[in-house]
Phi, psi and omega in degrees: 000307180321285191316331177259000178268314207263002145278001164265358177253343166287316181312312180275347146325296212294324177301254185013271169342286133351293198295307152002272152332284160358305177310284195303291197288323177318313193300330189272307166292295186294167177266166223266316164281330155308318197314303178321284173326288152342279169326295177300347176275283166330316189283314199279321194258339188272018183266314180292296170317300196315312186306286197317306203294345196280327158335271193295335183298321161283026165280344215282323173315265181330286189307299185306324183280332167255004139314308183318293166300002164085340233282084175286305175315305195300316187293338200277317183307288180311331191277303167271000149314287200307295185323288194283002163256330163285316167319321191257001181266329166320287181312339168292306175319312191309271228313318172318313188297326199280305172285355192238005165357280174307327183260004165276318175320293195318295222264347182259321185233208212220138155010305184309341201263001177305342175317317210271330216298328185306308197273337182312287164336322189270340175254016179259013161269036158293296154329331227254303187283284198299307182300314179307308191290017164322275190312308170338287186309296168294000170278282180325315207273018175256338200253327173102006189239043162332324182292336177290310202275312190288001188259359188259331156304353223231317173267314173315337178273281170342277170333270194311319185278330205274296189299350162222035139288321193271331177241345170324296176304356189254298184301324205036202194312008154295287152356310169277334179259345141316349161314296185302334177274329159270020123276357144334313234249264173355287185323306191285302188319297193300319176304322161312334156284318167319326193270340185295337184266340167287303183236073133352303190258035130217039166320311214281330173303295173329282167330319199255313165274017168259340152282323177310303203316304168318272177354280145010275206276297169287328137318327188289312178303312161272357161297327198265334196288299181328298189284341163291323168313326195260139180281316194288160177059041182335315262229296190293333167300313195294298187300283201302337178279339190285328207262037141335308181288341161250030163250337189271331176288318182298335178300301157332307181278324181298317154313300220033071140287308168257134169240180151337295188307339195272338175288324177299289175314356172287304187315313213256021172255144190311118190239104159308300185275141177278325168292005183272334161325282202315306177289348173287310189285349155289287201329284164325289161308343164269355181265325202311322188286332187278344178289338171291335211264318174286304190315304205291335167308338220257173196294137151262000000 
């Protein structure tokens, strides 16, 4: 018990720590208002991050129970359902965070904190890395491989504390948060390998729906960053980034990121509230007919 508890307790030390430390060093480079600024940036996705995790955090039950069973195929299957649906609600979570950046400032802080919305952006590509590499983490500890979590905590500190020495004093609080993204960004790369040496023969897969996602994702970020630059007809920015979403859904069924199979399993869950019934089932039915139309696309 000790052996598999205490890297896992060094790792949320290593969290901690980070976050902690992070501070402590910001404090020294920055002035009291980059500081300010950052924090509040920082504070705000991590309301959102937080939020995120209880998704991937309830894989840990199943992926444990078909260790348990030896279930190797299944665990693999399952694992990578789960992988590519927390992947795409990460990269949603981003890009939401990310276009409406000013008018979320506004509405969680006040007009003084806009100065923040540029760190803000960068860090709402975070999720994109970190929220995805949920489902990862809960793969080692179902696998019995706590060390893995705790060395991938370990390069997220490196990474992060290294970037700000190096680029913090140049950057100021832009600086700290490309610090923050990139030990995410390490942190998740490395773990996509750590999973390539457990389940190998569906590695490629893996890989391939963390490019579809970008593919997505990154365009979308800059088209809404682009339309967010012009200041004038503010009301019409708000509008043109919001009607986004429906090019990124068709993007999505096409990519099959989402599939059929995923509206059925939507359909068939128990809901207790009838709007939440309802609304599940407009949904279902308005996703379904472009998920028949790509399915009947795809090659056999």
């Amino acid at each position: 018990m000790f052996a598999y508890c205490l890297p896992l307790l060094g790792a949320r030390a290593a969290f901690l720590s980070g976050q902690n430390l992070g501070k402590v060093l910001l404090a020294k480079v920055l002035d009291a208002t980059q500081l300010g600024y950052f924090t509040f940036a920082f504070q705000t996705i991590e309301r959102f991050v937080e939020l995120a995790y209880t998704l991937p955090s309830s894989l840990l039950p199943s992926l444990t129970h078909l260790v348990a069973l030896e279930e190797r195929e299944r665990l693999g299957y399952i694992f990578d359902q789960a992988f590519r649906l927390v992947q795409v609600a990460a990269c949603t979570l981003s890009w939401a965070v990310f276009a409406f950046a000013p008018e979320l400032t506004l509405g969680v802080g006040s007009a003084l904190f806009l100065p923040s919305t540029n760190m803000l952006r960068v860090l709402a590509l975070v999720p994109i890395a970190r929220t995805a590499q949920q489902p990862l983490t809960m793969l080692f500890q179902a696998m019995r491989r706590p060390g893995s979590v705790l060395t991938l905590a370990l390069i997220k500190l490196v990474v992060e504390l290294s970037c700000y020495f190096l680029i913090v004093p140049r950057l100021g609080g832009m600086g700290a948060a490309w610090a923050n993204l990139a030990g995410a960004v390490a942190s998740f790369v490395m773990a996509l390998w750590f999973t390539g040496q457990l389940l190998p023969e569906t590695a490629p897969e893996r890989s391939a729906v963390v490019t579809r996602s970008l593919l997505v994702t990154v365009p979308l970020v800059l088209i809404a960053w682009s339309l967010s630059m012009t200041n004038a007809h503010s009301v019409l920015t708000v509008i043109a980034r919001a009607s986004l979403v429906v090019p990124a859904v068709v993007a999505l069924f096409a990519l099959r990121l989402i599939t059929r199979y995923d509206l059925e399993k939507l359909s068939a869950l128990p809901l207790h509230s009838p709007f939440a019934r309802r609304a599940r089932d407009i949904v279902v039915r308005a996703a379904d007919p472009m998920a028949r139309v790509f399915e009947a696309r795809r090659p056999a």
